[in-house]
C-alpha positions as CSV (number, residue, x, y, z in Angstrom):
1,X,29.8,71.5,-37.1
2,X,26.7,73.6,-36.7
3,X,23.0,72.4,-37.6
4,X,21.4,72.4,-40.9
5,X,18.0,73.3,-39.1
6,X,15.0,74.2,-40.8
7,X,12.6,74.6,-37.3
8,X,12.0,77.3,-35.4
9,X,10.2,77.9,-32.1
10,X,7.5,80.2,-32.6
11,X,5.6,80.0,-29.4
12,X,5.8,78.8,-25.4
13,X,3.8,78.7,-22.5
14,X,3.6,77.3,-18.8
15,X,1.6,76.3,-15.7
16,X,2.0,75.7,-12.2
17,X,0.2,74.2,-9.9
18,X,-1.5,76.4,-7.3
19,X,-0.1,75.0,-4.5
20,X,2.9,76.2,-2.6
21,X,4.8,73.9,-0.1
22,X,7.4,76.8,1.8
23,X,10.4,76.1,3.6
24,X,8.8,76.4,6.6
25,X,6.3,73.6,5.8
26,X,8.9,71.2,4.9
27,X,10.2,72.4,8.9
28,X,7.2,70.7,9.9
29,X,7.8,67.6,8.3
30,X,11.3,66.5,8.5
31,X,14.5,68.0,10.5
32,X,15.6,70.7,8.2
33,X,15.8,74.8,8.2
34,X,14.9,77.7,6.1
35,X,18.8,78.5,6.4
36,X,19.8,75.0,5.8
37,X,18.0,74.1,2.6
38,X,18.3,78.1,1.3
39,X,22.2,77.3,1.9
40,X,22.5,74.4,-0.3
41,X,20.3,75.0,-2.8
42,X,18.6,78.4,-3.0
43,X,15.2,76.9,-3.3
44,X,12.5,79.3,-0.7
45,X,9.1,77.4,-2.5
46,X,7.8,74.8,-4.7
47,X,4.7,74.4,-6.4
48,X,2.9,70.4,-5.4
49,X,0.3,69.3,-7.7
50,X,-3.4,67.9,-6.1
51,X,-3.7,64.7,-5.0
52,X,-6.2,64.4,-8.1
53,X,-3.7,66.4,-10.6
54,X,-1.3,64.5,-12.8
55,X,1.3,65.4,-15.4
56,X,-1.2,65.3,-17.9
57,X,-3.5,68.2,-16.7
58,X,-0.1,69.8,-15.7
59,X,0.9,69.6,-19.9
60,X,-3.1,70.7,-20.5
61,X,-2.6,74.1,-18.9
62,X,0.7,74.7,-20.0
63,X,-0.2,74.3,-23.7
64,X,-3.5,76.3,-23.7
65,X,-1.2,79.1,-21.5
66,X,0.8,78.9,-24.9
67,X,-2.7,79.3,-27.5
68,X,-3.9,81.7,-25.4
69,X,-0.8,83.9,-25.0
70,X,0.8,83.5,-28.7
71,X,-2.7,83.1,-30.6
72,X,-2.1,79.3,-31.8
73,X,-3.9,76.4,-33.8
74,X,-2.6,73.3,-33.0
75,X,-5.2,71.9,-35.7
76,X,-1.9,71.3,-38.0
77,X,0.4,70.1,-35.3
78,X,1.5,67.2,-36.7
79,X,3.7,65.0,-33.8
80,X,3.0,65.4,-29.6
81,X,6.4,64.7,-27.7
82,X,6.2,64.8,-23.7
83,X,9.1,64.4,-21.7
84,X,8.2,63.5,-18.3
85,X,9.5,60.9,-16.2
86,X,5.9,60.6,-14.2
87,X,3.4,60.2,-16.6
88,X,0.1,59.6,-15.3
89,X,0.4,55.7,-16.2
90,X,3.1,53.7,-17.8
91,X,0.6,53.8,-20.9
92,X,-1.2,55.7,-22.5
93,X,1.1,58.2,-22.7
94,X,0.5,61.7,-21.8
95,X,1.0,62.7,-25.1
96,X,-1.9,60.4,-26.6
97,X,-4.2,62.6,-23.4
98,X,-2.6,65.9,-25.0
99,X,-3.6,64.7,-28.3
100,X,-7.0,63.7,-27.4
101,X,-7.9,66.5,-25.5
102,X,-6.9,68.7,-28.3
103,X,-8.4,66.7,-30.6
104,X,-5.4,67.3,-33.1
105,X,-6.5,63.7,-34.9
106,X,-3.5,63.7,-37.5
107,X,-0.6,63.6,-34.8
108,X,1.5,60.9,-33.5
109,X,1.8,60.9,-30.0
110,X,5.5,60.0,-28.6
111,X,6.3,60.2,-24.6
112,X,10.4,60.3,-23.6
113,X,12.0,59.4,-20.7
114,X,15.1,61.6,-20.4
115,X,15.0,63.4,-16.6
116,X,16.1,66.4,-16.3
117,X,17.5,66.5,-19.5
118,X,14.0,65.6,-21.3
119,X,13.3,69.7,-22.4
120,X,16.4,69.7,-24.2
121,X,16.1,66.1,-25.8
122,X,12.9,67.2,-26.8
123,X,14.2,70.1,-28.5
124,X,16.5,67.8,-30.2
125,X,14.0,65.4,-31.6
126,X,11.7,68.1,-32.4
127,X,14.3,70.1,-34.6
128,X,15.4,66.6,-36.3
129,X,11.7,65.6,-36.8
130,X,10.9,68.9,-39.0
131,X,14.8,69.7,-40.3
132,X,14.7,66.1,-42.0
133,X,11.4,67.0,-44.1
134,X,9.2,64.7,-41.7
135,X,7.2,66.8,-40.5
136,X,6.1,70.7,-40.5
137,X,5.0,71.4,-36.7
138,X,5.7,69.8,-33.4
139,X,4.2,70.5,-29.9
140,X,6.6,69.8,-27.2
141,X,5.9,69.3,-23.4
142,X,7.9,69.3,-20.4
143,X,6.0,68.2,-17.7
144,X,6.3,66.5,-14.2
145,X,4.4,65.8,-11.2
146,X,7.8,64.4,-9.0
147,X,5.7,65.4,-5.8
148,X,4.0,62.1,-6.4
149,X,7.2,60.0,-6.3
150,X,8.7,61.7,-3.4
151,X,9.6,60.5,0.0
152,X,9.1,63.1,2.6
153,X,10.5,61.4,4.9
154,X,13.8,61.3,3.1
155,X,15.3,65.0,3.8
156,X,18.2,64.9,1.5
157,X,15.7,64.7,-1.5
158,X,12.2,66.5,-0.2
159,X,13.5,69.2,-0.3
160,X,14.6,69.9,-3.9
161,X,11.6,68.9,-5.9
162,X,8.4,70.5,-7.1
163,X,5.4,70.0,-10.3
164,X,4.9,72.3,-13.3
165,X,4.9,72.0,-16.8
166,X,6.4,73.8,-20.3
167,X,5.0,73.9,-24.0
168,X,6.6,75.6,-27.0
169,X,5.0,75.0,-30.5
170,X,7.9,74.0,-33.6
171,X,7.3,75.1,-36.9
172,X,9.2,74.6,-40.1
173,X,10.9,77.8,-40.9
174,X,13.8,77.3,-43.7
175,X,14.7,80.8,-43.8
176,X,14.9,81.6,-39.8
177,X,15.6,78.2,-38.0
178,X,16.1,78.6,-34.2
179,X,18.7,76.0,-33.8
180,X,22.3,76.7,-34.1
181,X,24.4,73.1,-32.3
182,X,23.9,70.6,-30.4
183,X,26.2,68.4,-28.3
184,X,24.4,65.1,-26.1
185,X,26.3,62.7,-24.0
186,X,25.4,60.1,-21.3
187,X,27.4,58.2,-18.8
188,X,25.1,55.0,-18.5
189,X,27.0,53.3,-15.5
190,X,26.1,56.3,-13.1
191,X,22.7,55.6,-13.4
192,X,22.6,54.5,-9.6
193,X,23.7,57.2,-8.5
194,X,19.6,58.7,-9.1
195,X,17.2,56.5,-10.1
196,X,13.4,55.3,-9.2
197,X,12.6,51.8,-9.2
198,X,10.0,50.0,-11.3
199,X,9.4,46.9,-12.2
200,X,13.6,46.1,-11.5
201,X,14.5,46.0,-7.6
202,X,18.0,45.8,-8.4
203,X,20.5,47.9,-11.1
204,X,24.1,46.2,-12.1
205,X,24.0,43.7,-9.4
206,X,23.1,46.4,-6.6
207,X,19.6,46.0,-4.6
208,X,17.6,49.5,-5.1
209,X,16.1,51.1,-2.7
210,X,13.1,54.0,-2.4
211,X,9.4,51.8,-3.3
212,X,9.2,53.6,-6.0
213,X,10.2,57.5,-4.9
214,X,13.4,59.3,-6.0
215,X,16.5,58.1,-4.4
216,X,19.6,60.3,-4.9
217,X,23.6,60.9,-4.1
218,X,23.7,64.3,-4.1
219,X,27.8,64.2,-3.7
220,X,28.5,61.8,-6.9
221,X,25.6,63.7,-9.1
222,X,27.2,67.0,-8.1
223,X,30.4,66.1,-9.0
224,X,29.6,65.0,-12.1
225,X,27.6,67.9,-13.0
226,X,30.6,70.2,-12.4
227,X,32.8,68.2,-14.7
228,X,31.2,67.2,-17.4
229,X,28.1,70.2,-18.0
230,X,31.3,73.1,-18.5
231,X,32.7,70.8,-20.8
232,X,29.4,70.5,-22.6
233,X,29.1,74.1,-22.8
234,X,32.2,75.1,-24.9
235,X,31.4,71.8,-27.2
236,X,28.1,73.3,-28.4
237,X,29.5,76.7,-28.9
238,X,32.3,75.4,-30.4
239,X,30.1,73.2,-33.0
240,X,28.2,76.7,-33.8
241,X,31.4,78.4,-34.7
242,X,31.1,81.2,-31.9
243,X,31.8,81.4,-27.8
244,X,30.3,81.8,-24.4
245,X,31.2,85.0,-24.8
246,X,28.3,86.0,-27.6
247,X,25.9,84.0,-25.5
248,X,22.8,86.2,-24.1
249,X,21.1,83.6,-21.6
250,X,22.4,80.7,-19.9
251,X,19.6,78.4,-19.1
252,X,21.2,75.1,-17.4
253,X,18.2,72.7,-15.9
254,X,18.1,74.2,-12.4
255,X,18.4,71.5,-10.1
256,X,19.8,73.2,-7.5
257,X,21.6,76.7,-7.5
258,X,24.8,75.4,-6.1
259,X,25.5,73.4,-8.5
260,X,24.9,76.1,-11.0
261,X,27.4,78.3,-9.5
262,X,29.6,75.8,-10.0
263,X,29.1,75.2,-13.7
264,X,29.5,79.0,-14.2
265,X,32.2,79.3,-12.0
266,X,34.0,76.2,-14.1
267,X,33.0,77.6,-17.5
268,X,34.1,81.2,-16.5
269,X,30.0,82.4,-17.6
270,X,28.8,84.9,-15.6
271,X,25.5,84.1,-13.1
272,X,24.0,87.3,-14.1
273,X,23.5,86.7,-17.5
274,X,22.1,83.0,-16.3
275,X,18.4,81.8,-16.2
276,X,17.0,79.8,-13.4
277,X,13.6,78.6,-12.4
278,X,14.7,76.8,-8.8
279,X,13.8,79.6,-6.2
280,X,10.1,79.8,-6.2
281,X,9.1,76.1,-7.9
282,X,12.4,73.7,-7.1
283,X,13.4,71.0,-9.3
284,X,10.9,70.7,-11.5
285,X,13.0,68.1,-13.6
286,X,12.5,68.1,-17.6
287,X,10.3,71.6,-16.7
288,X,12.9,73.4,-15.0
289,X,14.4,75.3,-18.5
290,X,10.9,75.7,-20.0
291,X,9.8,77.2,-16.8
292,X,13.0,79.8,-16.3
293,X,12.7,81.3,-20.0
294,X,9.3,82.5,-19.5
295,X,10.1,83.7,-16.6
296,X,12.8,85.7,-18.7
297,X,10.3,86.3,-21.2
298,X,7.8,87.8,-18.8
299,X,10.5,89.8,-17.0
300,X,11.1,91.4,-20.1
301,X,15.1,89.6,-20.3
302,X,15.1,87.6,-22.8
303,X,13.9,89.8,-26.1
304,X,13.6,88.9,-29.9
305,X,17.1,88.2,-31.3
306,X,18.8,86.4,-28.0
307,X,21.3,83.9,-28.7
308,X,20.1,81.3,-25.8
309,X,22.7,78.1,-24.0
310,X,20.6,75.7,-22.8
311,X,21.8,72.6,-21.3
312,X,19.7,69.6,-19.5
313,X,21.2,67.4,-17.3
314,X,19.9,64.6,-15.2
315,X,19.7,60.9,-14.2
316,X,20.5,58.3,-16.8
317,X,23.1,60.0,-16.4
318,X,22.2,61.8,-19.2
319,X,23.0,65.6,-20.8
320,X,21.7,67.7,-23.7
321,X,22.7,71.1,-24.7
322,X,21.2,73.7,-27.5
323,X,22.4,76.7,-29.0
324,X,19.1,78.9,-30.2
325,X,18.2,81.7,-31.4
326,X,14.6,83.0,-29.7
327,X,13.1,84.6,-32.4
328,X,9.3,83.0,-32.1
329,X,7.9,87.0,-33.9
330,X,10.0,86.7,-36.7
331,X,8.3,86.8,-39.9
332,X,8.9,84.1,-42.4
């Protein structure tokens, strides 16, 4: 069944850090090639935060880009979800720095921990929060600063990931909701196949490895991606009544561009009409969908009406996909 929404997303804005880290620097530090890493996963750059940047001055930037850019008070905003999975501490959250830097004193201030799949989940909450009568407006963040938690010694994984941030505003809209279906899913017991340890050294009986940085199997991550994500995709646009086929923009998280051929190629969508922000800033986890629909914004793609797919995926092993409308001009 489709959603009963009453939120629309009226506004969204990003940042990157300014920092590039090329192909060719990443020659330099482990035994890799342009060709090689362009071959398996189309990345060429990735943006790598300051040694004194964190996610929280990532989120910052990315939310005043969004004031500045689509004329914004956040003096109403009610609720402040982040999802990050490297927050500048395990507490306070970054969304208690977003709210105090903003000084929006009536919010609640909730951080999630959902990967790659936290933009979407977001979206989820977000929509739920304001549909049920809650609340009226919701900021939400997508942030990460995975530079910090990776080892670049370990060339299977250095290679994929980058920092930047996303912010869209929420606002309750009865008449023009943004949301048509949702579908979310996990599969707990592959959470070992990515993970980063904390204050566990072991998972289901199994010693972890890593200190701390991102450890991955690329093969058993792939493979679930390409079974499970096409699935996904029909089950949200199923839920809404409608098909890929009246789909605009396909915005899957972009982890790597393989393995979004491969959900296209399985789902029978076509890559041109798909959004991806991998090329120039990698894996930029829970930021990766934020960060590719401004680009489509920006590139003058994605225009007023679009009827937008996207689906987050990531360790947990968890998944989340959306059916929107992008209407952030229209007039209530």
């Amino acid at each position: 069944m489709s959603l009963h929404s009453q939120a629309r997303i009226t506004a969204i804005g990003t940042y990157v850090p300014e920092r590039v880290l090329t192909n060719a620097d990443l020659e330099k530090l482990v035994d890799t090639s342009n060709e090689w890493i362009l071959q398996r996963t189309g990345i060429h750059e990735r943006r790598i935060a300051e040694a004194n940047q964190f996610t929280s001055h990532l989120s910052i930037a990315a939310v005043e880009n969004m004031v500045q850019t689509y004329q914004k008070s956040l003096n109403d905003v009610d609720m402040v979800l982040v999802a990050t999975s490297t927050p500048d501490y395990p507490f306070p959250s970054v969304a208690s720095q977003i709210q105090a830097h903003f000084g929006i004193e009536q919010a609640g201030a909730l951080d999630l921990g959902a990967t790659c799949a936290g933009f979407t989940y977001a979206l989820h909450m977000a929509n739920s929060l304001i549909s049920s009568g809650l609340h009226r407006k919701v900021l939400v963040v997508a942030a990460e600063t995975l530079s910090k938690v990776t080892d670049y010694t370990d060339r299977t994984t250095c290679i994929l990931f980058g920092d930047g941030a996303g912010a869209v505003l929420l606002e309750r809209d009865e008449a023009h909701p943004s949301f048509r279906a949702a579908y979310l899913g996990a599969k707990g017991d592959g959470g070992i196949h990515v993970y980063r340890s904390g204050l566990s050294k072991e998972m289901a009986g199994r010693e972890l490895s890593g200190e701390g940085c991102i450890v991955q199997n690329g093969r058993e991550v792939y493979k679930w991606v390409a079974t499970t994500i096409p699935k996904g995709m029909q089950e949200v646009v199923s839920r809404a009544n409608t098909s890929l086929e009246e789909v605009d923009w396909f915005i899957p998280h972009s982890a790597n561009l393989r393995m979004i051929e491969s959900v296209c190629e399985k789902s029978g969508f076509p890559i041109e009409k798909t959004l991806y922000s991998l090329e120039y800033y990698g894996n930029t986890s829970a930021a990766t969908i934020p960060l590719a629909l401004a680009k489509g914004i920006r590139e003058g793609a994605v225009k007023e009406g679009d009827t937008l797919l996207m689906y987050g995926f990531g360790g947990g092993l968890v998944h989340a996909g959306l059916l929107l409308t992008w209407n952030p001009s229209q007039q209530s």
